[in-house]
C-alpha positions in Angstrom: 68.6 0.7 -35.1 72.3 2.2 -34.5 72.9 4.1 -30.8 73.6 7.1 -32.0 70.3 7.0 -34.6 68.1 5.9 -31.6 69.5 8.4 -29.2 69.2 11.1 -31.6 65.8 10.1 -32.5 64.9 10.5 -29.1 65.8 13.5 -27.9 64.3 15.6 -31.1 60.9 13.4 -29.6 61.7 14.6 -26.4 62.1 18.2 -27.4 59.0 18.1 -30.2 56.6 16.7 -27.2 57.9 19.3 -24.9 57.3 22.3 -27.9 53.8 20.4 -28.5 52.6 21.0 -25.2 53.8 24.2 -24.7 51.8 25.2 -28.2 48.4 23.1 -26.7 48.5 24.7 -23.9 49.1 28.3 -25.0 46.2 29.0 -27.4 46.0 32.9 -26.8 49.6 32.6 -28.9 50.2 32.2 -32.1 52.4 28.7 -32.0 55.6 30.0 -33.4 55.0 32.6 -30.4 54.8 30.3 -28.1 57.6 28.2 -29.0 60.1 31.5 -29.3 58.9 32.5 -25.8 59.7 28.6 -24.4 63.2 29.1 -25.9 63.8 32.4 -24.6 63.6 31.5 -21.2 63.7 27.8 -21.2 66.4 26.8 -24.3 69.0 25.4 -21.5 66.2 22.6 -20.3 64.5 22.1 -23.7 67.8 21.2 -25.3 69.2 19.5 -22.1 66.3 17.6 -22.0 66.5 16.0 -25.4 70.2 15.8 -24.6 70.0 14.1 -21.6 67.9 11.4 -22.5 69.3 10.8 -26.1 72.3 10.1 -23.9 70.7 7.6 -21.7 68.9 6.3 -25.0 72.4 6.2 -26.4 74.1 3.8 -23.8 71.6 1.8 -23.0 71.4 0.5 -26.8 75.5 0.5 -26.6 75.2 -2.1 -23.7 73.1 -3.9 -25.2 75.5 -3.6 -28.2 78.3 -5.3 -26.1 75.8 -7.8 -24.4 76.2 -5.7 -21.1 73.7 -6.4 -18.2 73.2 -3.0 -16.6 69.6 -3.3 -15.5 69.7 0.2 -16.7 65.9 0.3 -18.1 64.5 -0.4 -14.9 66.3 2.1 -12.9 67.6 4.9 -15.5 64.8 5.2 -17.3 62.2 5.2 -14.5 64.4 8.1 -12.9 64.8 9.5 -16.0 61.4 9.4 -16.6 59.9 11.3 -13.5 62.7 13.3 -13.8 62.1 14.5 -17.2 58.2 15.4 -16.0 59.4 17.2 -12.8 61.8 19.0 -15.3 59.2 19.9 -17.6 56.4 20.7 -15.1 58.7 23.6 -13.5 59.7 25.0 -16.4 56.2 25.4 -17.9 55.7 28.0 -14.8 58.3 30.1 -15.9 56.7 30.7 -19.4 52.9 31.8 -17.8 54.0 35.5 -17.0 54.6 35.7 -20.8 50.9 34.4 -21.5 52.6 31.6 -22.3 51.0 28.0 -21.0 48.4 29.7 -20.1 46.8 26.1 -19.0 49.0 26.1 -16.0 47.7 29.2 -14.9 44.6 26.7 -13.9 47.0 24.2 -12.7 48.9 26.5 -10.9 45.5 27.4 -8.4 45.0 24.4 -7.7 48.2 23.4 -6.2 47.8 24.8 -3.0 44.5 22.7 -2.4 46.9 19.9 -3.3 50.3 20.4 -1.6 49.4 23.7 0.7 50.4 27.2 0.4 53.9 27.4 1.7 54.8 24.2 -0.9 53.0 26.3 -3.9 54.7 29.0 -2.9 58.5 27.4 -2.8 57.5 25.4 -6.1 56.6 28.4 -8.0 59.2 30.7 -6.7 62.2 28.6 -7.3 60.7 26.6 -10.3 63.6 28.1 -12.6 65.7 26.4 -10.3 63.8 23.1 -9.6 64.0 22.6 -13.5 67.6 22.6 -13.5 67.9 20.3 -10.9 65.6 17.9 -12.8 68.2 18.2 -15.4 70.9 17.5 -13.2 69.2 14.4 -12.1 68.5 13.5 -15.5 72.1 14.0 -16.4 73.5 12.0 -13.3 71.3 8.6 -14.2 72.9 9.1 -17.9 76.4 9.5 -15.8 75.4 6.7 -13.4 75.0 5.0 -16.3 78.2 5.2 -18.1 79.9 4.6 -15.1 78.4 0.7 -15.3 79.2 0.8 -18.6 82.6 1.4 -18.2 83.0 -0.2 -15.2 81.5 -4.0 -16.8 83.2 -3.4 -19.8 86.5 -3.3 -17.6 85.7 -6.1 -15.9 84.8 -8.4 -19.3 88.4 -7.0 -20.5 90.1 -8.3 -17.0 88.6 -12.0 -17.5 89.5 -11.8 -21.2 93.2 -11.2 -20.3 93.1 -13.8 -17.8 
């Protein structure tokens, strides 16, 4: 499959999981509800999210394209992973005062038996904030990323002219 087909294919899958299980976990909603109400508050990291790792998606198929060795899956895609699930897991607490996610009402009691009060408190207070720093992070593996890129792809053309 082409890059660009792959990446994009990706990040639609990102954003459609995303919409899926803010429409699972909001049954007092109707689902097109549910979904306005993510995108209300949330469209910067729903679309940042499918952008971001559609990006990564995207260069790691173009270096394997060019018969680059990046070691990018290991690395990226692990960060990008756990950063995409941080990313999502703060933003979902931003949607409950809407009766939104109403699921992570639950989860949201129990994480002071897990991580203490003070922790809870910081991670729901500043959760707006904590998702957009997942999606920095996701953003700076796909940067990391095209920065090897560029920077093997550089080096091939210096031993080519040689």
């Amino acid at each position: 499959m082409r890059p660009i087909r792959k990446a994009s294919l990706v990040g639609i899958i990102t954003i459609a999981v995303y919409l899926t299980v803010v429409v699972i976990t909001t049954p007092a909603l109707e689902p097109l509800s549910a979904i306005s109400a993510a995108f209300q508050l949330n469209s910067v990291v729903i679309i940042g999210m499918g952008l971001g790792i559609g990006l990564q998606v995207f260069l790691s198929e173009k270096s394997k394209m060019l018969g680059c060795k990046l070691d990018v899956k290991k690395k990226a895609f692990g960060g990008n992973t756990g950063s995409t699930a941080a990313t999502s897991f703060f933003s979902f607490f931003s949607l409950v005062p809407l009766g939104c996610c109403g699921w992570w009402l639950y989860a949201l009691s129990l994480l002071p038996s897990v991580v203490g009060t003070g922790v809870s408190a910081v991670l729901i207070e500043y959760s707006q904030v904590l998702s957009y720093v997942g999606l920095a992070i996701i953003f700076g593996f796909a940067g990391l990323t095209a920065y090897k890129l560029k920077r093997e792809m550089k080096l091939r053309q210096s031993f080519s002219l040689s």
